[in-house]
C-alpha positions as CSV (number, residue, x, y, z in Angstrom):
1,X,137.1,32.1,-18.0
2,X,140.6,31.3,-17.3
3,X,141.7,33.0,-20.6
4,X,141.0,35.9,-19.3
5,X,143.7,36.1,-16.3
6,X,147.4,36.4,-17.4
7,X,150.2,33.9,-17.5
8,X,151.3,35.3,-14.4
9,X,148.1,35.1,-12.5
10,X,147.8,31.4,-13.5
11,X,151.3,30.6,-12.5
12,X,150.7,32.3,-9.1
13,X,147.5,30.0,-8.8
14,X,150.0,27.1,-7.6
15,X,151.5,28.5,-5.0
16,X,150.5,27.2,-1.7
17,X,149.2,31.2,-0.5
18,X,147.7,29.5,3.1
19,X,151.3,28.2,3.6
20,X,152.8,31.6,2.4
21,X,150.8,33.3,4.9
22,X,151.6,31.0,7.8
23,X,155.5,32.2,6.8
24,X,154.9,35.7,6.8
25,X,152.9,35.5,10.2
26,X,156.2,33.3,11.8
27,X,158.5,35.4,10.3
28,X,156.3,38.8,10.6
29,X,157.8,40.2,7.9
30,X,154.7,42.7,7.2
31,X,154.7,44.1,10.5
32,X,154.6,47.8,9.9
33,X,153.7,47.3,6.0
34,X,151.3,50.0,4.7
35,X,151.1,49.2,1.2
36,X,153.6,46.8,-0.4
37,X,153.1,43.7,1.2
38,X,155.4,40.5,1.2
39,X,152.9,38.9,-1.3
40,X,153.3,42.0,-3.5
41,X,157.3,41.4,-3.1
42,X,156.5,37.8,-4.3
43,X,154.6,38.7,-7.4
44,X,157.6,41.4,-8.3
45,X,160.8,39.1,-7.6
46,X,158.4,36.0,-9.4
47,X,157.8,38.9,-12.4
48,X,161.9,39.3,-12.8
49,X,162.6,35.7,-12.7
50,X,159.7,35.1,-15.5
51,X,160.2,38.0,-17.5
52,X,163.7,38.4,-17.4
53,X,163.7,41.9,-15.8
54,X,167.6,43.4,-15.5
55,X,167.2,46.2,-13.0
56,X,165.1,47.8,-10.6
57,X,164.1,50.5,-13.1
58,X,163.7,47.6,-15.7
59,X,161.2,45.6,-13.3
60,X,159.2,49.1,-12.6
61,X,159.2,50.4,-16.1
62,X,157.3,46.8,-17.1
63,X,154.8,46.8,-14.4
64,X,153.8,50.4,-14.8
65,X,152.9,49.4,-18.6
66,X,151.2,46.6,-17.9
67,X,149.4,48.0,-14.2
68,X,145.5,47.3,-15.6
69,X,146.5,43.2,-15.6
70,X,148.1,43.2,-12.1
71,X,144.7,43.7,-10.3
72,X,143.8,39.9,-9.8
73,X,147.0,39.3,-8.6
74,X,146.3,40.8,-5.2
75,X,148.9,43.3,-6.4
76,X,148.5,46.9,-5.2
77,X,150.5,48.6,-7.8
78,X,153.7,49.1,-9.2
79,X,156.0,50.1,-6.5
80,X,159.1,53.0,-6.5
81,X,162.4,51.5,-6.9
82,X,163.6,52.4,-3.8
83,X,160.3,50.1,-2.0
84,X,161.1,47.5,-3.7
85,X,164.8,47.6,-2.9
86,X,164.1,48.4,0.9
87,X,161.8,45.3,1.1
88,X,164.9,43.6,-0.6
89,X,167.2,44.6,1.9
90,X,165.3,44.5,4.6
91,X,162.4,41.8,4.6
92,X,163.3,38.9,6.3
93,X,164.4,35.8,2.9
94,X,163.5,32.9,5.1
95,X,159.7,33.5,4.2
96,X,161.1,32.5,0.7
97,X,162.5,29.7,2.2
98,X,159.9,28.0,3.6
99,X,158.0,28.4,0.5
100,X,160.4,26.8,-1.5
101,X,160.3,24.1,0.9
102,X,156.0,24.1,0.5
103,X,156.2,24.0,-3.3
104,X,158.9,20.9,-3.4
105,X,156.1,19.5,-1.3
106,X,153.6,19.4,-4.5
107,X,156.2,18.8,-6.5
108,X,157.5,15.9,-5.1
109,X,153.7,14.3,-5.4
110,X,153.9,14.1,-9.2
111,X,157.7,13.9,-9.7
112,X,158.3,11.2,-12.2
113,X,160.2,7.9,-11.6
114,X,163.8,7.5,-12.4
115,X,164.4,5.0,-15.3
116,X,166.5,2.4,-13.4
117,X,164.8,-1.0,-12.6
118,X,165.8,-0.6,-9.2
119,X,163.1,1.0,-7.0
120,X,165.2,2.8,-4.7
121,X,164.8,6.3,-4.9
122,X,168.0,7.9,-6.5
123,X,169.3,11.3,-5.4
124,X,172.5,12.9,-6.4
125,X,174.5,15.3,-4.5
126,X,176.9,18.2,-5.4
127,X,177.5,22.2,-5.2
128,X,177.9,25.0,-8.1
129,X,179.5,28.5,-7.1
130,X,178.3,31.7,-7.5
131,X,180.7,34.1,-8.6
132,X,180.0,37.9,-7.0
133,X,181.9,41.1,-7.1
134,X,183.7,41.6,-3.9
135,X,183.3,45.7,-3.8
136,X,179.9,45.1,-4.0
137,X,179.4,42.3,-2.0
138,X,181.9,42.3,1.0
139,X,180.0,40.2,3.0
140,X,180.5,36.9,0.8
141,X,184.1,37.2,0.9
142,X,185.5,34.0,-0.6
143,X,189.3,34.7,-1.7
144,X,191.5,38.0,-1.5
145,X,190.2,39.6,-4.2
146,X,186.9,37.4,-5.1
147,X,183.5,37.1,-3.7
148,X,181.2,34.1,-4.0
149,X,177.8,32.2,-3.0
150,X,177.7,28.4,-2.8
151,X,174.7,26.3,-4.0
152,X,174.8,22.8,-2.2
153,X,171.9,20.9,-3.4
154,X,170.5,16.9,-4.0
155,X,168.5,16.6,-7.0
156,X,166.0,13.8,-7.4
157,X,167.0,12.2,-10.4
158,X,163.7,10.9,-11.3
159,X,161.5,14.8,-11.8
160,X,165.3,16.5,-12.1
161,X,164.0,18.8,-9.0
162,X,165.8,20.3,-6.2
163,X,164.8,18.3,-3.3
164,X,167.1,20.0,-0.7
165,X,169.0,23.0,-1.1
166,X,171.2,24.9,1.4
167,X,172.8,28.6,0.6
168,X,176.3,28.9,1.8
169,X,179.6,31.3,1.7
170,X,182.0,30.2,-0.9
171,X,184.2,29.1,1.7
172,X,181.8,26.6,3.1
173,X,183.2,22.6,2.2
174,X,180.9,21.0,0.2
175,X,180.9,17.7,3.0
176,X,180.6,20.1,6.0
177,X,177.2,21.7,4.3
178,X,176.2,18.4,3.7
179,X,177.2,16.5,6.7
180,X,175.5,19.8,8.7
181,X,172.3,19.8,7.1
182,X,171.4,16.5,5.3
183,X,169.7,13.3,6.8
184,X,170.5,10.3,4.8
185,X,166.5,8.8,4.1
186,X,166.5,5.0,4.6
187,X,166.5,2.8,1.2
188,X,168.0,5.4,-0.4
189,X,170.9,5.7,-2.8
190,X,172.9,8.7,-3.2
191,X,175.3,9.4,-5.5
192,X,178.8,11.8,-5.6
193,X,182.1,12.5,-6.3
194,X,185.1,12.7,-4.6
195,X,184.6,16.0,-2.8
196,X,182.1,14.1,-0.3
197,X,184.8,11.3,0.3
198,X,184.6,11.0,4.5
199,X,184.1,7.9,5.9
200,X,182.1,9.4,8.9
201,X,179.9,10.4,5.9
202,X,179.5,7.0,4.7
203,X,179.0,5.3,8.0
204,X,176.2,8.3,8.4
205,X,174.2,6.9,5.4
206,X,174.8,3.2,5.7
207,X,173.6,3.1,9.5
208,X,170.9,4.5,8.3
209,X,170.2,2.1,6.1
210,X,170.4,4.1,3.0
211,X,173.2,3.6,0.2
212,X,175.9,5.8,-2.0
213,X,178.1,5.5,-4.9
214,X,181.0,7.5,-5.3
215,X,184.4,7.3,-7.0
216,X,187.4,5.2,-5.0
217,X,190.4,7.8,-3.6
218,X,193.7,7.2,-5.4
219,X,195.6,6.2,-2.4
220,X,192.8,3.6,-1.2
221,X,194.2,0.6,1.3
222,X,191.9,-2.4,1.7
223,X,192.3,-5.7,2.1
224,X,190.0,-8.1,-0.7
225,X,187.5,-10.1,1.4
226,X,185.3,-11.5,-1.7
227,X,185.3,-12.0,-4.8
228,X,182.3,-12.6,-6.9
229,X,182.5,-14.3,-10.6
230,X,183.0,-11.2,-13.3
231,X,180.3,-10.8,-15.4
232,X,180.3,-11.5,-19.1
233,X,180.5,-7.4,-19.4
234,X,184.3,-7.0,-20.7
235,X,183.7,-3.4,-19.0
236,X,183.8,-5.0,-15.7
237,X,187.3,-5.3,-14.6
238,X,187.3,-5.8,-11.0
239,X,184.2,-6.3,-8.2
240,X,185.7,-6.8,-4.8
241,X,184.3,-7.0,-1.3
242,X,187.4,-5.2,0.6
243,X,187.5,-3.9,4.2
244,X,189.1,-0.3,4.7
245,X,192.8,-0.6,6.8
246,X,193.2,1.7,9.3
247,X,189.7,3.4,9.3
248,X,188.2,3.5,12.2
249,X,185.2,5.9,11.0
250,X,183.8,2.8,8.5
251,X,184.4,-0.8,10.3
252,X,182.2,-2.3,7.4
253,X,182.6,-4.0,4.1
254,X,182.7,-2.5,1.3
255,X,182.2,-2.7,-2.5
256,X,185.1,-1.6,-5.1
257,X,184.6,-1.9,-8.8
258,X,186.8,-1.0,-11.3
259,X,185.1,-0.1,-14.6
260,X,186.5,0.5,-18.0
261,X,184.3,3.4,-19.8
262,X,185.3,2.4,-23.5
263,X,183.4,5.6,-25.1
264,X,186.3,8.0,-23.3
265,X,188.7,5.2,-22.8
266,X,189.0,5.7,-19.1
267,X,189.0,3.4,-16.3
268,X,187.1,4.2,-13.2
269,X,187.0,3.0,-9.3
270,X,183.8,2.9,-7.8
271,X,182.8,2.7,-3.9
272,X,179.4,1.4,-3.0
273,X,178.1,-0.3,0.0
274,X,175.5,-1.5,-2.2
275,X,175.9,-5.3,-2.6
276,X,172.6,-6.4,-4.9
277,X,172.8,-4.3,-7.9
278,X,174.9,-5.5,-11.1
279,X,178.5,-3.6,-11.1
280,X,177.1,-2.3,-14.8
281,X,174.7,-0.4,-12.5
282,X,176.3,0.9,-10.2
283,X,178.6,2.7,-13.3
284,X,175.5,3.7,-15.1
285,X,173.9,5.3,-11.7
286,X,177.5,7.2,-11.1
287,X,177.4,8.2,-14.5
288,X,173.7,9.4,-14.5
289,X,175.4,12.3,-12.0
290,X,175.8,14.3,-14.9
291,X,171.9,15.7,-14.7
292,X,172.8,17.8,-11.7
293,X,175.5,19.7,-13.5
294,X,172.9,19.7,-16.3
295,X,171.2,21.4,-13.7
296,X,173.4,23.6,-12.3
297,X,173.7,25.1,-15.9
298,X,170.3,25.5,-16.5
299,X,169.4,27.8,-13.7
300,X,172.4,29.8,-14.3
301,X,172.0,30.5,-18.1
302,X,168.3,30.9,-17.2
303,X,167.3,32.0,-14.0
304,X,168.6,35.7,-12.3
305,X,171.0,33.9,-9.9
306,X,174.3,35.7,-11.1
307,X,172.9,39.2,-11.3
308,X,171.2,40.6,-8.5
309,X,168.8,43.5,-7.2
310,X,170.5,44.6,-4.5
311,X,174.2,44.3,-3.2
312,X,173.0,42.8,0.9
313,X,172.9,39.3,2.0
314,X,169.5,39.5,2.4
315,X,168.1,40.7,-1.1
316,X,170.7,38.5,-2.7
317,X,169.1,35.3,-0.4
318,X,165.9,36.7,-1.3
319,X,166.6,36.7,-4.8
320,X,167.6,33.1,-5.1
321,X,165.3,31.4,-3.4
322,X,162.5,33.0,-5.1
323,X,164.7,31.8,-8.6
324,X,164.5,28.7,-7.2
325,X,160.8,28.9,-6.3
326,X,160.0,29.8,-9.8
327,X,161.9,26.3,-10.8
328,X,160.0,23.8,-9.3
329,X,156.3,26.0,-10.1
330,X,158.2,25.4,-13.8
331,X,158.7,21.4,-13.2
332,X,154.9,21.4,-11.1
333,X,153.1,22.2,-14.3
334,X,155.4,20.3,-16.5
335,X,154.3,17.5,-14.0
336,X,150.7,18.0,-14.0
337,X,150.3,18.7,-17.7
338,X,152.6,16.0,-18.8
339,X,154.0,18.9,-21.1
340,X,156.1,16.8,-23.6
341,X,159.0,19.4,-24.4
342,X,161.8,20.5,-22.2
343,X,161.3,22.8,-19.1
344,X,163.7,25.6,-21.2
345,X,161.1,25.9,-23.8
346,X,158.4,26.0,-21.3
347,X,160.1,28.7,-19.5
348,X,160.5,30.7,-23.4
349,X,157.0,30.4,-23.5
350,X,156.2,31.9,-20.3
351,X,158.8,34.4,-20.8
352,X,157.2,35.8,-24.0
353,X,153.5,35.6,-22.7
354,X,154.1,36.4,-19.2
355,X,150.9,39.1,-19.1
356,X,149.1,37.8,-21.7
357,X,145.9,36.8,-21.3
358,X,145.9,33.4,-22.4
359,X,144.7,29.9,-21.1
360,X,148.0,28.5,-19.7
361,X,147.0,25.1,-20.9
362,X,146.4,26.0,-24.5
363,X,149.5,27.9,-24.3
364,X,151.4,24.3,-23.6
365,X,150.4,23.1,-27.0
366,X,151.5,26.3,-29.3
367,X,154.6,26.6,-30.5
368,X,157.0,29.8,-30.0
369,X,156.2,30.9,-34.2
370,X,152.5,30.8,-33.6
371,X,152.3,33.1,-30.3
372,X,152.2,36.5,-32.1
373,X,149.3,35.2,-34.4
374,X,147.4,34.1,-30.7
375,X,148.4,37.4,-29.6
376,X,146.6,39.4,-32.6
377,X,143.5,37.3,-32.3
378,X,142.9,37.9,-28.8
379,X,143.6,41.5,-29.3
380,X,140.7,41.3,-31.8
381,X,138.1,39.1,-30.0
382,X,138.6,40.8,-26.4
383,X,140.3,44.1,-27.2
384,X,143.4,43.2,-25.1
C-alpha cells in the first residue's frame, strides 16, 4: 500500500528513471562504479535538497539513522563522506542536466495557463547571481576579490516553472547567455528589462515570429510613424508606431508607449513589436515580470544553491541542477494534485515528513500542526 513507502520513495516515483538511465549510459558516468551508483548520488543530493541537510557529515549522519527505509529506493546504503564527495567531484553533472531537461518535459504537460486573455504563451527572461567565496572557489572568479555563479533562466509565467536554464560564470552578460543559448519559439511573447536591450536580439525574436516587451532606453531616437487614438485609460500617455534612426540591426516598426504607473507615481516607456494587444496590456505583462524575481528568491531562501558540498565546478553544477530538479518534481505534484496552497508550504511538508511513511496524497490535505499526531498514529498502527 502506498503508505507504506516514504515521502522520499514516492517523490522519486516521478522521475523519468528510463530517461535517467539513457543519461548515465551517454554520459557513462558509472563506468568503474562498484557500489555507489549515479542513481544512489541522485537519491543523496535529492535527500539534501528535501531534508535540508548542511554538510557531508550532516547528510550521512541522517541516512545512517534512517538506513531500514532506504531499501525501496534502489539505494545501497549510506555512503562515507569522502564517496559521496568523490562522486561530487568527479561524476560527470550533465547527467543532472539532462534530467532536468526530462522532468520540465512532464511538467510542462500540466503547467497551468497564464491569466491574460491573450493566448500567447508568455515567458519572462532574466538572471540572479550566485555569490561564492573566492578561496574556495577560484575557478568562478568574477571580480578581484569575489567569486560568483550566474543563473540565466525564462520562467513560464503560467506554472511559474523554469523552462530553460543555463549555468554561467559571473562574468557572463546576461544578452550573450541568452542570445548563445535561446531560440525565440514562434507566437511567443517574451518579456525583460533593460539588460537584454540589443536590437540584433529583437530582430532574432521578431523574424521569428515571436514577440517581446521590454523597457524603452533613455537616449532612444525614432521618428513617429502612427499614431493610434489614446484610450480612455488616463494611464496611457503615449502609443506610437516609431521607426529606430540609425539602427541598422532592427529595420522594422516598432511600438513605444509611455505609461503612467499611478500606485508608485512613475512613468514608464515600453518597447513592443506587438501591435494587437491594448497598451494597458502590454504594462500589465511587463509588470507581471516580477514572478521571476519572486522566483529567484524562492530557490535561494529554500533550496541549497548558496551553500555547497564540495568546493569544484563539478559538484557545485551537480548540486544545482539537482536543486533545480527537485523544483519542478515540487511544481509536478502541485500540478497533478491541484494542491491548493503555495509550493513553500508543500516543500515544509515534505521537509518534515521526508522518511515518513505516509501516503503523499493524504499528506497534501494535512496541515503542518497535525503531522506529529499522523506521525504517533502510524507509529501505533504499523510500529514505524
Amino acid at each position: 500500500m502506498a503508505y507504506l513507502n516514504t515521502i522520499l520513495s514516492q517523490l522519486l516515483v516521478h522521475v523519468p528513471r528510463h530517461d535517467f538511465q539513457s543519461l548515465v549510459s551517454r554520459w557513462r558516468a558509472d563506468r568503474y562504479v562498484k557500489r555507489f551508483t549515479t542513481w544512489n548520488q541522485l537519491v543523496t543530493l535529492l535527500y539534501a535538497q528535501a531534508g535540508d541537510k548542511k554538510s557531508l557529515r550532516d547528510i550521512q549522519n541522517g541516512l545512517t539513522a534512517h538506513a531500514p527505509q532506504l531499501y525501496h529506493l534502489g539505494y545501497t546504503g549510506p555512503a562515507a563522506r569522502s564517496t559521496l564527495s568523490d562522486a561530487n567531484a568527479t561524476r560527470d553533472w550533465h547527467v543532472f542536466q539532462g534530467l532536468f531537461q526530462a522532468v520540465l518535459a512532464r511538467c510542462r504537460s500540466l503547467s497551468p495557463k497564464h491569466k491574460f486573455k491573450f493566448k500567447n504563451p508568455l515567458k519572462i527572461i532574466d538572471s540572479t547571481i550566485v555569490d561564492l567565496c573566492l578561496s574556495m572557489y577560484p575557478w568562478a572568479k568574477y571580480r578581484r576579490t569575489k567569486g560568483a555563479l550566474k543563473l540565466h533562466c525564462l520562467l513560464e509565467h503560467g506554472g511559474d516553472i523554469p523552462t530553460f536554464v543555463v549555468v554561467t560564470d559571473g562574468k557572463c552578460s546576461d544578452i550573450r547567455a541568452i542570445k548563445t543559448n535561446m531560440c525565440p519559439v514562434p507566437d511567443s511573447i517574451y518579456c525583460f528589462d533593460k539588460g537584454y536591450n540589443d536590437y540584433s536580439f529583437y530582430r532574432r525574436i521578431h523574424e521569428n515570429e515571436a514577440f517581446f516587451v521590454t523597457r524603452a532606453k533613455i537616449n532612444l531616437q525614432a521618428y513617429v510613424i502612427g499614431q493610434p487614438e489614446l484610450p480612455r485609460n488616463k494611464a496611457v500617455l503615449v502609443d506610437q508606431t516609431i521607426e529606430l534612426v540609425g539602427v541598422e540591426k532592427f529595420p522594422y516598426p516598432l511600438r513605444l508607449i509611455r505609461y503612467y504607473d499611478a500606485e508608485n507615481d512613475r512613468t514608464f516607456e515600453f518597447l513592443t513589436n506587438h501591435f494587437g494587444l491594448p497598451a494597458t496590456t502590454i504594462a500589465a505583462i511587463y509588470k507581471a515580470r516580477w514572478q521571476i524575481e519572486a522566483f529567484f528568491k524562492w530557490i535561494k531562501q529554500n533550496l541549497k544553491i548558496k551553500t555547497f558540498l564540495g568546493t569544484s565546478k563539478n559538484a557545485v553544477m551537480a548540486q544545482v541542477w539537482v536543486a533545480l530538479c527537485y523544483y519542478l518534481l515540487l511544481a509536478y505534484i502541485k500540478f497533478q494534485t491541484k494542491y491548493r496552497f503555495s509550493l513553500f508550504y508543500l516543500h515544509r511538508l515534505v521537509r518534515e515528513t521526508l522518511l515518513e511513511r505516509l501516503s503523499l496524497i493524504d499528506l497534501l490535505g494535512i496541515k503542518e500542526a497535525r503531522l506529529p499526531k499522523v506521525r504517533d498514529k502510524m507509529q501505533l498502527c504499523f510500529g514505524f
